[in-house]
TORKOL-4160 file (C-alpha; in steps of 0.2 Angstrom, whole numbers, padded with zeros to 4 digits, m for minus):
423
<pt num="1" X="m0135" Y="0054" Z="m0047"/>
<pt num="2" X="m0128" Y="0049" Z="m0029"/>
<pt num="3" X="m0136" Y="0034" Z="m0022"/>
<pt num="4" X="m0130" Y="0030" Z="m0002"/>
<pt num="5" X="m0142" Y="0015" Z="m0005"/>
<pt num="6" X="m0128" Y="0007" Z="m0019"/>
<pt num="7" X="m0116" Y="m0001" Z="m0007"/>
<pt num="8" X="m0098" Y="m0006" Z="m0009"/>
<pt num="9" X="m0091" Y="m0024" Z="m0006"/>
<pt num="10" X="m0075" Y="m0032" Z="m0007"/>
<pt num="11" X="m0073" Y="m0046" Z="m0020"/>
<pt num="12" X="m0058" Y="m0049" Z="m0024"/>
<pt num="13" X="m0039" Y="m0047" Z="m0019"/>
<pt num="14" X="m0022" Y="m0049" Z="m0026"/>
<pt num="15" X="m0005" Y="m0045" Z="m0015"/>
<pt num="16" X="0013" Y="m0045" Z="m0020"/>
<pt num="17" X="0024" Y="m0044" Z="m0004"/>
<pt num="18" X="0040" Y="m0049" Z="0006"/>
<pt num="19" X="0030" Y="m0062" Z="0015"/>
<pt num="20" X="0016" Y="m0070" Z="0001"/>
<pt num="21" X="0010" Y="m0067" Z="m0014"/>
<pt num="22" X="m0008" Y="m0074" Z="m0014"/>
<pt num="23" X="m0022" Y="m0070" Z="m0002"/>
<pt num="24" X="m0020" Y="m0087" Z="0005"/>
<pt num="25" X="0000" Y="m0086" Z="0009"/>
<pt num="26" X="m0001" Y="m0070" Z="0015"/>
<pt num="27" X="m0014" Y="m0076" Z="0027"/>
<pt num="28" X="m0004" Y="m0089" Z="0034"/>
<pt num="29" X="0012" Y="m0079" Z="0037"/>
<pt num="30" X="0004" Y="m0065" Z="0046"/>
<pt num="31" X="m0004" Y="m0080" Z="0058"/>
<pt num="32" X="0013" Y="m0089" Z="0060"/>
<pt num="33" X="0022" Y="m0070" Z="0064"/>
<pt num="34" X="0032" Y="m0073" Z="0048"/>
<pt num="35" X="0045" Y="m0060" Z="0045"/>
<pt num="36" X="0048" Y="m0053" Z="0027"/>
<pt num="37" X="0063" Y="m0036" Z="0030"/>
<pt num="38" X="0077" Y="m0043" Z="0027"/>
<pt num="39" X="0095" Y="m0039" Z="0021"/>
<pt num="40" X="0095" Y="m0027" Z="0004"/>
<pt num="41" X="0100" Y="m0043" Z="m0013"/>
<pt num="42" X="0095" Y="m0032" Z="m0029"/>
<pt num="43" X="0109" Y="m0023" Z="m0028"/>
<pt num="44" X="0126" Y="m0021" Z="m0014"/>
<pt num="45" X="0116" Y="m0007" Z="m0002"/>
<pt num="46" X="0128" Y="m0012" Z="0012"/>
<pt num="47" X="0137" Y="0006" Z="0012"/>
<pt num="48" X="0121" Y="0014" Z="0015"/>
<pt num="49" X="0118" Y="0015" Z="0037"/>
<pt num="50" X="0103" Y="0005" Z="0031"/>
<pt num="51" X="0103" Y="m0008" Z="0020"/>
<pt num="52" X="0087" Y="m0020" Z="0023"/>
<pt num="53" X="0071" Y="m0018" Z="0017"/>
<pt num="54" X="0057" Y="m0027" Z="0013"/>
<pt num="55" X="0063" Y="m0036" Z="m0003"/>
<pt num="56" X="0051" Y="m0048" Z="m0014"/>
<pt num="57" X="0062" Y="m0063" Z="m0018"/>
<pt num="58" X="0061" Y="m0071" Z="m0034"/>
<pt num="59" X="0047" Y="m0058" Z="m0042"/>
<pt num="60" X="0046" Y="m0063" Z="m0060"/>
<pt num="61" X="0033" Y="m0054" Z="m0069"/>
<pt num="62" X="0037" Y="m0063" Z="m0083"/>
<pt num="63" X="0032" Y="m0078" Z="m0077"/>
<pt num="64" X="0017" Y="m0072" Z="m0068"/>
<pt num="65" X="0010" Y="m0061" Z="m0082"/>
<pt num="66" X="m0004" Y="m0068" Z="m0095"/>
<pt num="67" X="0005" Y="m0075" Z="m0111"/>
<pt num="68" X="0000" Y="m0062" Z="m0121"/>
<pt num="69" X="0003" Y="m0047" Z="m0113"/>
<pt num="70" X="0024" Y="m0051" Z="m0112"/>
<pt num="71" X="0028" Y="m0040" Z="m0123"/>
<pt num="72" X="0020" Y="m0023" Z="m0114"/>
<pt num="73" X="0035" Y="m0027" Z="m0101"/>
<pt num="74" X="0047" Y="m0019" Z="m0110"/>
<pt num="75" X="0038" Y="m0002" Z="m0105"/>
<pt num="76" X="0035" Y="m0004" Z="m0087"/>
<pt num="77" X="0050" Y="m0001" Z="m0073"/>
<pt num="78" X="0048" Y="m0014" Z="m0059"/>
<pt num="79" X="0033" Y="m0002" Z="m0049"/>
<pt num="80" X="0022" Y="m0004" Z="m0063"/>
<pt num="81" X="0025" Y="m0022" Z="m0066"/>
<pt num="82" X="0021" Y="m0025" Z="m0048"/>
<pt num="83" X="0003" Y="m0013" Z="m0048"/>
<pt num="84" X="m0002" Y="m0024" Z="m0067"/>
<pt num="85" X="0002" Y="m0041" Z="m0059"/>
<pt num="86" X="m0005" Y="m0035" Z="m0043"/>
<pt num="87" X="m0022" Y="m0032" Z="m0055"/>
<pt num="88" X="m0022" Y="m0046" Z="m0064"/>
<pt num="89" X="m0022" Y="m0056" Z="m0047"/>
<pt num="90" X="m0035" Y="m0045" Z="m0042"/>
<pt num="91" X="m0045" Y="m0048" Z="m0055"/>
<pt num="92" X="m0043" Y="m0066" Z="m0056"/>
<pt num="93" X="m0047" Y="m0069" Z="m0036"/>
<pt num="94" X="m0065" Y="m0060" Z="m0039"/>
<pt num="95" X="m0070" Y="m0072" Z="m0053"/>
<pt num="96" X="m0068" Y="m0058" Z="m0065"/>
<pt num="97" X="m0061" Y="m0063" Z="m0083"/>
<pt num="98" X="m0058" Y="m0049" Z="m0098"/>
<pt num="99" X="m0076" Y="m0046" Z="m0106"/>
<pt num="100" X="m0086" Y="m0053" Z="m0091"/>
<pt num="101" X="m0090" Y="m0035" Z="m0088"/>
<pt num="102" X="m0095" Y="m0021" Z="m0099"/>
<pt num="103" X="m0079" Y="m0012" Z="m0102"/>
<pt num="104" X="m0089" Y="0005" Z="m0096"/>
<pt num="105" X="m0095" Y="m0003" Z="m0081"/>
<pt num="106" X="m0077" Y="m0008" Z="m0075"/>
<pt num="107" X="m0063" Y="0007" Z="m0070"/>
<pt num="108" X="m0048" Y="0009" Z="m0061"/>
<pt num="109" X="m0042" Y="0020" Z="m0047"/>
<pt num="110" X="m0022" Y="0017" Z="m0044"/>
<pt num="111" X="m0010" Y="0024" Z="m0030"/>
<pt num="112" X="0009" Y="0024" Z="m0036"/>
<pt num="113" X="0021" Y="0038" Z="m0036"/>
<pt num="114" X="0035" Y="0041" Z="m0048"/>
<pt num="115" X="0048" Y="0029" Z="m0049"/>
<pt num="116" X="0066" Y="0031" Z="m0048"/>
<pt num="117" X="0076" Y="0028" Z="m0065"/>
<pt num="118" X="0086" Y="0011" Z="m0065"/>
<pt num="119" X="0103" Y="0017" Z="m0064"/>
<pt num="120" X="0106" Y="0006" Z="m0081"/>
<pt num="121" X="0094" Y="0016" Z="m0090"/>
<pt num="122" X="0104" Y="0034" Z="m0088"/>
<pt num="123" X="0121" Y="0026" Z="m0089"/>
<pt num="124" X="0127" Y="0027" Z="m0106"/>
<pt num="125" X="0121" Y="0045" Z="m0107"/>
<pt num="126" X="0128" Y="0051" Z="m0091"/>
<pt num="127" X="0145" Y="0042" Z="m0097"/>
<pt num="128" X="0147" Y="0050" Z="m0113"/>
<pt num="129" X="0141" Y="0068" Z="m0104"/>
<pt num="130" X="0154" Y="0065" Z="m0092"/>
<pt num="131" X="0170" Y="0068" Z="m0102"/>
<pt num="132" X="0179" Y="0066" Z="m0082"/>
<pt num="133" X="0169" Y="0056" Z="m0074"/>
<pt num="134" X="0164" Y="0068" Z="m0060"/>
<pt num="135" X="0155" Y="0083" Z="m0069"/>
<pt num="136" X="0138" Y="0083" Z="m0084"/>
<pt num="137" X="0145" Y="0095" Z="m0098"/>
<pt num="138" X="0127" Y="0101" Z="m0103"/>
<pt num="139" X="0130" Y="0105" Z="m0121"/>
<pt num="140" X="0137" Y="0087" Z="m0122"/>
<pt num="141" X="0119" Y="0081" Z="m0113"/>
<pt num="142" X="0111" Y="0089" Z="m0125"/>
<pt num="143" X="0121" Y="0083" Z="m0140"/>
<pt num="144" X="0127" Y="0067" Z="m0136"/>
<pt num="145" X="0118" Y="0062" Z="m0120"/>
<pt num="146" X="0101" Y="0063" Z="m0125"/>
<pt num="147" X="0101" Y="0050" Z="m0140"/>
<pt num="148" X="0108" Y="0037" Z="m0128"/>
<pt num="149" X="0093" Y="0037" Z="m0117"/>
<pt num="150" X="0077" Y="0026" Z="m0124"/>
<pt num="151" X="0060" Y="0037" Z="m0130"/>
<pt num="152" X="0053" Y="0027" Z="m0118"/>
<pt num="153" X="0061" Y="0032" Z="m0103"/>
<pt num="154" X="0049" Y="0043" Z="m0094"/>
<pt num="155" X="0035" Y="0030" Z="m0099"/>
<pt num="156" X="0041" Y="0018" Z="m0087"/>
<pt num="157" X="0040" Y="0028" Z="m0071"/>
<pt num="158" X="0025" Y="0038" Z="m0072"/>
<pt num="159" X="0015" Y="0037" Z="m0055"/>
<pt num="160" X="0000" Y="0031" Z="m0071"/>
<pt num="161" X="0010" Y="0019" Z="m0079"/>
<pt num="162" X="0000" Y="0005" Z="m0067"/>
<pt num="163" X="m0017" Y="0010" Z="m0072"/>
<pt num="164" X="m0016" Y="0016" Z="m0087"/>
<pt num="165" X="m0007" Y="m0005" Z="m0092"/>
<pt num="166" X="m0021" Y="m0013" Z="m0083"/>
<pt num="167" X="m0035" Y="m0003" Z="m0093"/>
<pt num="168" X="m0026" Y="m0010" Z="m0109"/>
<pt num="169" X="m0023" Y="m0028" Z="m0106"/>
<pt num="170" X="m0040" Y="m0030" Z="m0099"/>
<pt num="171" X="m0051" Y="m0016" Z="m0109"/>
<pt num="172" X="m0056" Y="m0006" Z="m0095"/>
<pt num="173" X="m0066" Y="0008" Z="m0101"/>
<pt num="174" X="m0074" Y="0016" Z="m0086"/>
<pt num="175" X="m0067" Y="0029" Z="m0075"/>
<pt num="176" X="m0048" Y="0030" Z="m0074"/>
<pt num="177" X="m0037" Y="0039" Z="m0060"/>
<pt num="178" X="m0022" Y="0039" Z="m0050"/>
<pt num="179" X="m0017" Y="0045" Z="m0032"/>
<pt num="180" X="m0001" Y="0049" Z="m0028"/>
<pt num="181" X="m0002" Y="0059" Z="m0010"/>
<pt num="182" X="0011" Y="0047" Z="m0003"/>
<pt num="183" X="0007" Y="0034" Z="0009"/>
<pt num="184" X="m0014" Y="0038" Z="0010"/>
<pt num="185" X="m0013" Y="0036" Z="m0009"/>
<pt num="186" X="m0020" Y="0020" Z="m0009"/>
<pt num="187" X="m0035" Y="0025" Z="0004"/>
<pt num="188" X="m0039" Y="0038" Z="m0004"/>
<pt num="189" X="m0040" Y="0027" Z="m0022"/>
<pt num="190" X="m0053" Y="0015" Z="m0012"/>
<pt num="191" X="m0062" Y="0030" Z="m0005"/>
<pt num="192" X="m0065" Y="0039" Z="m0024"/>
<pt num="193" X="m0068" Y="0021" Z="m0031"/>
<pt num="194" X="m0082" Y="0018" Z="m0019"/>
<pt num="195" X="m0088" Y="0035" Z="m0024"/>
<pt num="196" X="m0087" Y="0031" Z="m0041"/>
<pt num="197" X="m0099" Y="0016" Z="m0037"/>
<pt num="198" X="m0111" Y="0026" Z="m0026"/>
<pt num="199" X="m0112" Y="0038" Z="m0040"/>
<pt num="200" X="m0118" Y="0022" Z="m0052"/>
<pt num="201" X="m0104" Y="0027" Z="m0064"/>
<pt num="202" X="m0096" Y="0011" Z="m0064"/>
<pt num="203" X="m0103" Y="m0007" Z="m0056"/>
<pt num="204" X="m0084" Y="m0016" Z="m0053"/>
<pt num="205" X="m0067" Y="m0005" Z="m0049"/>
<pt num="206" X="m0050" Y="m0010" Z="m0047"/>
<pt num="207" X="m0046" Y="0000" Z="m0032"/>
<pt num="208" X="m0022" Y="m0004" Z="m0030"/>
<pt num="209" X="m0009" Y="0001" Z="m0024"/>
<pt num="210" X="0010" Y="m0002" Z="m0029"/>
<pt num="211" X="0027" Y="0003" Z="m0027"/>
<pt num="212" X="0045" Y="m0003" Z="m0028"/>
<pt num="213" X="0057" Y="0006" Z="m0017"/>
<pt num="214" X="0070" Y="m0005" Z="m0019"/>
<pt num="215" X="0083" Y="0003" Z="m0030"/>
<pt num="216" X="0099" Y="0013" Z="m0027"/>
<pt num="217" X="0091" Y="0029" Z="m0027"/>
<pt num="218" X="0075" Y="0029" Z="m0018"/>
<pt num="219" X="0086" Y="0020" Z="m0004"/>
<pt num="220" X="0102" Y="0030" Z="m0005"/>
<pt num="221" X="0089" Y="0047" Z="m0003"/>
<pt num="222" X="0078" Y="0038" Z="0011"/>
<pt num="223" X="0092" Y="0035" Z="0021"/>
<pt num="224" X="0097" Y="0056" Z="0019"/>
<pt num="225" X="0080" Y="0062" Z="0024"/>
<pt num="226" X="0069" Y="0050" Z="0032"/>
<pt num="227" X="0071" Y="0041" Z="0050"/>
<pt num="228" X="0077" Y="0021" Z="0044"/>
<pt num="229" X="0081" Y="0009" Z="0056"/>
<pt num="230" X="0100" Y="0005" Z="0058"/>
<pt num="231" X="0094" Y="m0011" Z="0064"/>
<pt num="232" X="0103" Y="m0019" Z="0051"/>
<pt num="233" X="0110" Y="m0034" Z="0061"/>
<pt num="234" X="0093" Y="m0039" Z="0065"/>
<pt num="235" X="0085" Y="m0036" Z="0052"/>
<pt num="236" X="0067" Y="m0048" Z="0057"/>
<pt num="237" X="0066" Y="m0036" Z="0072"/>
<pt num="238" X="0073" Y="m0016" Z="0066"/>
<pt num="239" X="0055" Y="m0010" Z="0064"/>
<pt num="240" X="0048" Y="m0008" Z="0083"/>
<pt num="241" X="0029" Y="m0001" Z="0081"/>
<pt num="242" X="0025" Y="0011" Z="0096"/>
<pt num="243" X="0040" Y="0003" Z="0106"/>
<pt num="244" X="0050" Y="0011" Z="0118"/>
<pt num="245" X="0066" Y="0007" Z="0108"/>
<pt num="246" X="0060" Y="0012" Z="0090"/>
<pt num="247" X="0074" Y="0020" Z="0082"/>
<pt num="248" X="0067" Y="0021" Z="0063"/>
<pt num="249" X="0057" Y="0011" Z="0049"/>
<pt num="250" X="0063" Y="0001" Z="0032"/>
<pt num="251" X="0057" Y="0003" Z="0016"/>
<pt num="252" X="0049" Y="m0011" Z="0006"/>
<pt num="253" X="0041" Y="m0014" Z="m0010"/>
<pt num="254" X="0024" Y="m0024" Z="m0016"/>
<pt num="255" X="0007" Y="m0021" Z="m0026"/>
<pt num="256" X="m0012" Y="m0023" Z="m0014"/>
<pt num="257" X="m0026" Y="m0023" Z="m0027"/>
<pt num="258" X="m0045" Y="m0026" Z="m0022"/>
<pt num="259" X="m0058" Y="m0027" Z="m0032"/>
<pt num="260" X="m0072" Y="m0014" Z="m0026"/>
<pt num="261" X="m0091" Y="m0019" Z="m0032"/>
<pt num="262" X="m0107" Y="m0015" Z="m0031"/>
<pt num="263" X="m0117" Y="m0026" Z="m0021"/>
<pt num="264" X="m0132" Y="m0031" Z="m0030"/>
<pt num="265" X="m0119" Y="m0033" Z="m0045"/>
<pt num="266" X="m0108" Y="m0044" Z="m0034"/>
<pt num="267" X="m0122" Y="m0054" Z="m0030"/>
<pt num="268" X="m0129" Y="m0056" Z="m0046"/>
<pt num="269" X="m0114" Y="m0065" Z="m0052"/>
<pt num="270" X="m0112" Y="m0075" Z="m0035"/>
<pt num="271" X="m0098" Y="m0067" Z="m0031"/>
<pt num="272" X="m0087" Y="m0072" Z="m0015"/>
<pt num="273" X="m0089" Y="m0058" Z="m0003"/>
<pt num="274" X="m0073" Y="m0054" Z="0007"/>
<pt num="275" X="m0081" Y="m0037" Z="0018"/>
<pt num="276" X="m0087" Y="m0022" Z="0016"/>
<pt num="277" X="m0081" Y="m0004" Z="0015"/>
<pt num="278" X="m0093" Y="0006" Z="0027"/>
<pt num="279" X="m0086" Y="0025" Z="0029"/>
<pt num="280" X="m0071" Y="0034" Z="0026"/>
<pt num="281" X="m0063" Y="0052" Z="0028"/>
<pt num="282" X="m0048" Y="0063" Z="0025"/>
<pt num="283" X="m0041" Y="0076" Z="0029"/>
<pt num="284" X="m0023" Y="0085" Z="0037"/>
<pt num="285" X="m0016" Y="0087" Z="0054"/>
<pt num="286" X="m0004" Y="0101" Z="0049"/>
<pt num="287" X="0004" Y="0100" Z="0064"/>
<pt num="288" X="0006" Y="0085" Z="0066"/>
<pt num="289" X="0001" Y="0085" Z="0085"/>
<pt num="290" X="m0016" Y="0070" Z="0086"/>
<pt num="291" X="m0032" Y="0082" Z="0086"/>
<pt num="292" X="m0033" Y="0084" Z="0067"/>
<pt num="293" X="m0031" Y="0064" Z="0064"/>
<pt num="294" X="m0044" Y="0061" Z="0079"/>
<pt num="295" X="m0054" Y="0072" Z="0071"/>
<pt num="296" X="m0053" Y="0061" Z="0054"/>
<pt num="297" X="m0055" Y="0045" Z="0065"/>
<pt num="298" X="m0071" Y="0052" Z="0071"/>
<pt num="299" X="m0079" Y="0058" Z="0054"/>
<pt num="300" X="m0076" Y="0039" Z="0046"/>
<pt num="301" X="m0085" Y="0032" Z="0061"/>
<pt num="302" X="m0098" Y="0044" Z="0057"/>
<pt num="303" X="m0099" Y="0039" Z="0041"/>
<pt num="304" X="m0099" Y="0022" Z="0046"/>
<pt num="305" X="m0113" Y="0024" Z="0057"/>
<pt num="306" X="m0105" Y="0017" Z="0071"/>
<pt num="307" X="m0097" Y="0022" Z="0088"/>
<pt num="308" X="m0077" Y="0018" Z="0096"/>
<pt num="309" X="m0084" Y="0003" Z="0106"/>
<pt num="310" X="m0090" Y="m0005" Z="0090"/>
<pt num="311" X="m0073" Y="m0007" Z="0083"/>
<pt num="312" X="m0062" Y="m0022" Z="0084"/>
<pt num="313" X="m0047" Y="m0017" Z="0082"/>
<pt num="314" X="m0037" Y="m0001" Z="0075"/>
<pt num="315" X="m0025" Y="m0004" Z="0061"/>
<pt num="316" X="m0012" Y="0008" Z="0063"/>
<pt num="317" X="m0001" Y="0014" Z="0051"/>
<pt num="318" X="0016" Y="0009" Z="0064"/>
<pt num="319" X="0031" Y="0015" Z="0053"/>
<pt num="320" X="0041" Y="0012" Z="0070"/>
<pt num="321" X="0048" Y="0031" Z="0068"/>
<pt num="322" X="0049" Y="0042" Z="0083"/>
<pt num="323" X="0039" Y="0056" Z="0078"/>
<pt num="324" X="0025" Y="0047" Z="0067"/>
<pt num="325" X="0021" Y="0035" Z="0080"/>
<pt num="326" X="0020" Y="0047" Z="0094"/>
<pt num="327" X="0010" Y="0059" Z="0082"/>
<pt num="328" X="m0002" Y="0043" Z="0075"/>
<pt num="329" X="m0004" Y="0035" Z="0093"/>
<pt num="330" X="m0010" Y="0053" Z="0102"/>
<pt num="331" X="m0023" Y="0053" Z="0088"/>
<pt num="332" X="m0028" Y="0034" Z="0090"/>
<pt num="333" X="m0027" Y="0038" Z="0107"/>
<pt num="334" X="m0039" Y="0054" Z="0109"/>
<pt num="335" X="m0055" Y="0043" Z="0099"/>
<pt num="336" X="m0051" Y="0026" Z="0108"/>
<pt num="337" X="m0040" Y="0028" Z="0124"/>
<pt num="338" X="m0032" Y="0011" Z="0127"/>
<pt num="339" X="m0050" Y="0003" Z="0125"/>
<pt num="340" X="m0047" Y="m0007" Z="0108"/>
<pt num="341" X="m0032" Y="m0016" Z="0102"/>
<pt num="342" X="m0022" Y="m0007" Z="0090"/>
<pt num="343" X="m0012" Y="m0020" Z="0078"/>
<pt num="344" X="0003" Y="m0014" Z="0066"/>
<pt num="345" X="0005" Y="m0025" Z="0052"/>
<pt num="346" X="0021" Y="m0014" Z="0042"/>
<pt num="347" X="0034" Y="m0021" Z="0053"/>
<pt num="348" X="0033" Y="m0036" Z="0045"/>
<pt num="349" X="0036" Y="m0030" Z="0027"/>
<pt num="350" X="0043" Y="m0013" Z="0028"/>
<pt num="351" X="0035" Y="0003" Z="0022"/>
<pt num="352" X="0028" Y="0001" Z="0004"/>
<pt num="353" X="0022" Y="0018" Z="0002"/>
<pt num="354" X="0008" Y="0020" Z="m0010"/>
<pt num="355" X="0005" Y="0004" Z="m0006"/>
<pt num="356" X="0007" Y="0003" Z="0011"/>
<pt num="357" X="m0011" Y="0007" Z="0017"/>
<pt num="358" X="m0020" Y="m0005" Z="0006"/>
<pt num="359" X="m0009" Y="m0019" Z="0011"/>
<pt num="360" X="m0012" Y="m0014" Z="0028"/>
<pt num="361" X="m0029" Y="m0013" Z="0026"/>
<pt num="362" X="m0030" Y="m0031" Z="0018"/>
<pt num="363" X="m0022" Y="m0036" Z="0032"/>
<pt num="364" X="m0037" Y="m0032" Z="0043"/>
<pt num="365" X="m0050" Y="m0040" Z="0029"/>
<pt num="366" X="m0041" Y="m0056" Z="0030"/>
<pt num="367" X="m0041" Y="m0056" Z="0051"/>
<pt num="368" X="m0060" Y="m0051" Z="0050"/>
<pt num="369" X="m0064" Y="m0062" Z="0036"/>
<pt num="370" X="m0054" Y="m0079" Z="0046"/>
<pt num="371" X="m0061" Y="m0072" Z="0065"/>
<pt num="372" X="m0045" Y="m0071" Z="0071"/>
<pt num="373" X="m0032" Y="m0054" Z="0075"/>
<pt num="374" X="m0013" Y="m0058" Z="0074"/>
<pt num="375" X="m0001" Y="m0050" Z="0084"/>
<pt num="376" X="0011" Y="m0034" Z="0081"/>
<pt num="377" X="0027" Y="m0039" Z="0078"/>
<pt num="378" X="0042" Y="m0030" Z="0088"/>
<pt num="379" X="0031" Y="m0023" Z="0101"/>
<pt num="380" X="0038" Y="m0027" Z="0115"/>
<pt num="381" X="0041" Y="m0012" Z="0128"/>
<pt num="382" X="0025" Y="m0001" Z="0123"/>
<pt num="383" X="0032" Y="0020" Z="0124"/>
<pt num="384" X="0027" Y="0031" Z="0136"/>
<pt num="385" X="0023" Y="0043" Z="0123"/>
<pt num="386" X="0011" Y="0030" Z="0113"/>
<pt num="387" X="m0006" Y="0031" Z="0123"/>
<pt num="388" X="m0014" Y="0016" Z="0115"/>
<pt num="389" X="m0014" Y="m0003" Z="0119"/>
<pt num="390" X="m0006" Y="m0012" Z="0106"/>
<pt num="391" X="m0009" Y="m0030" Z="0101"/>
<pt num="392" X="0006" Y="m0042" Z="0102"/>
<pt num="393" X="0009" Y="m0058" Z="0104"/>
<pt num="394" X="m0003" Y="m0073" Z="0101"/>
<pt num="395" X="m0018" Y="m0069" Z="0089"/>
<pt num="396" X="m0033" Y="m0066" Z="0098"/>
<pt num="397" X="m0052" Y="m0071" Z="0093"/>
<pt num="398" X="m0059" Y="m0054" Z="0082"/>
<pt num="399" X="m0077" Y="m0051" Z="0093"/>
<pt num="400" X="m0083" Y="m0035" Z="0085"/>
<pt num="401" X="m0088" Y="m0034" Z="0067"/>
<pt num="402" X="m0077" Y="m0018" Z="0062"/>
<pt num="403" X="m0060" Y="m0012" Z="0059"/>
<pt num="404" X="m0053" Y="0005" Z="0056"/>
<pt num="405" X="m0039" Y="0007" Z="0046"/>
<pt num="406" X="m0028" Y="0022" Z="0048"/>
<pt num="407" X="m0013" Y="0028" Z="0036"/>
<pt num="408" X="m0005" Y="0046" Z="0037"/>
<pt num="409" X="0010" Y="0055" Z="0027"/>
<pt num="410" X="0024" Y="0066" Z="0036"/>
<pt num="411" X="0015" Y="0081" Z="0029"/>
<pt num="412" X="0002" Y="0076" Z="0040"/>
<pt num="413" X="m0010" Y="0071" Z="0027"/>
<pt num="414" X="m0022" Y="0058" Z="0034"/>
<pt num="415" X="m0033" Y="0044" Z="0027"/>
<pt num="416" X="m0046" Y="0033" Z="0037"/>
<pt num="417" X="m0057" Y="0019" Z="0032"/>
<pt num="418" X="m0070" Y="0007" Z="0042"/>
<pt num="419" X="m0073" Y="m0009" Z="0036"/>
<pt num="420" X="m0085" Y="m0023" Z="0041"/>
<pt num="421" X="m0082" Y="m0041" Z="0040"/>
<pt num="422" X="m0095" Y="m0049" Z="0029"/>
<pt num="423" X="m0109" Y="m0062" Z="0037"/>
């Protein structure tokens, strides 16, 4: 049975990105303007036009990963170790250990996408397939190619692989899902959680986000199809969000997980209380032109019970593209006019894709949660064809108790949530 009257709170967070890997570090770096895109190092991306990115330095899961679960690493590519790792610092930041909740009363809704092989893992058997080095003889694929290339393979890079590890190392029972529509993926996995909760299915979910976009081919194919900066000279400063000299976004790579809980639940095991998730809707603007996001906007406030003047700020998505910015500003534009700040967080890490909109999003749970609003990084000659009145600068004092997070794909696909900062 739905129950409106079950309400969802925000426990606990774990964040892997370019700029900090725990709520706190993270916190400070957005405060001091801390810039994490930087020149490509896990491999020599300098013949690509672009070749920075948003690159965690020094990422060990190993290291970080409980004891007994090392072994489970040999199965996971470098998206999935990030989204467990992610989870486990999730987990850990809400006070919630293995068998501290009935393992039908926790679940999981994931966003990843399908990871691109590691080169290294389809080497040998394009080598031997390859008799001159330029073209695959198929019957040699099939004869020789094929017993080169682990039974594990595909295991590794299922958009799945994420969730389906964190319900094994910590026996997580309840419901189980995974999102994959691009960069509203990880909305759209806090949305169904809360669902889940209002549907008194489940008491605690495990509501993330990761991917890894850092590799030779996810990077090589970006820099075919999508607009990247060619900024590569200033790396700090390529991503321009709603700026008059935008010229393209970067990529990054990085895990956001919350842990989603019912509130009576959260209170009963005096939990810490980060905010709360108050409305949310989806939807698609097929052409891509403002009114359908605007319309979205509109139905989450609704759902939110609240109006445009109640809202602190607007977290934009702010890929720093020439269309996506003037598409996402219209829509911003059309709810808000210039009337309340607009602040773009993804210049300082790059895009993370299915990631991307729950480490947005935690960006404005921190800034409600601490009473104060950084500024947008790179916005420094606002576009005549971005209607809005973006925050830069200085951080300013937060004096309204809700934010709205918006997040859309290139397809036009579009995700909003509201959330309120918890007194």
């Amino acid at each position: 049975m739905v129950s409106n009257s079950r309400r969802t709170v925000l426990t606990g967070l774990g964040v892997l990105n370019p700029i900090g890997s725990t709520p706190e570090a993270f916190w400070d770096a957005l405060v001091a303007g801390a810039r994490g895109v930087r020149t490509v190092s896990l491999f020599d991306a300098t013949e690509l036009p672009c070749h920075i990115a948003g690159e965690i330095q020094g990422f060990s899961a190993k290291a970080m990963i409980d004891k007994g679960y090392r072994r489970s690493l040999n199965a996971m590519a470098r998206t999935v170790e990030l989204g467990v790792i992610g989870a486990q610092l999730g987990l850990q930041n809400a006070g919630i250990a293995k068998g501290t909740v009935p393992a039908h009363r926790i679940g999981i809704e994931f966003a990843s996408l399908m990871g691109a092989t590691d080169l290294n893992d389809m080497a040998a058997a394009s080598k031997v397939s390859s008799p001159d080095g330029e073209t695959i003889d198929h019957a040699l694929w099939g004869s020789a190619g094929l017993p080169e290339i682990t039974p594990l393979w595909m295991l590794k890079y299922l958009p799945n692989m994420p969730a389906c590890h964190t319900t094994i190392l910590y026996d997580i029972q309840g419901p189980s899902n995974t999102q994959i529509p691009g960069d509203t993926s990880g909305l759209v996995a806090l949305f169904e959680a809360a669902r889940i909760l209002r549907r008194n299915t489940a008491d605690v979910m495990v509501v993330g986000g990761s991917e890894a976009r850092i590799n030779p081919i996810t990077l090589s194919r970006h820099n075919l199809f999508v607009q990247l900066s060619r900024q590569n000279d200033n790396p700090g400063h390529a991503v321009r969000p709603f700026d008059a000299d935008r010229d393209g976004s970067v990529l990054g790579e990085g895990a956001a997980v919350f842990t989603l809980e019912e509130l009576t639940h959260a209170r009963n095991r005096n939990a810490t209380i980060l905010g709360e998730l108050v409305g949310w809707a989806a939807g698609v603007d097929r052409g891509k032109k403002g009114p359908g996001l605007a319309r979205v906007i509109r139905n989450a406030l609704t759902a939110a019970g609240i109006q445009p003047q109640d809202v602190d700020h607007v977290n934009a998505h702010g890929t720093g593209t020439t269309i996506g910015d003037s598409f996402e500003a219209r829509g911003i534009a059309e709810v808000f006019g210039r009337d309340v700040p607009v602040f773009a967080p993804l210049s300082r890490f790059g895009n993370l894709g299915a990631a991307s909109g729950l480490m947005e999003l935690a960006c404005s749970v921190l800034a409600l949660r601490h009473g104060l609003l950084p500024g947008t990084l790179n916005h420094e000659k606002p576009a005549a064809d971005c209607p809005i009145a973006v925050h830069a600068g200085a951080p300013r004092p937060v004096t309204k108790p809700y934010a709205v997070k918006v997040s859309y794909t290139d397809l036009g696909q579009c995700a909003v949530a509201v959330v309120k900062k918890w007194e």
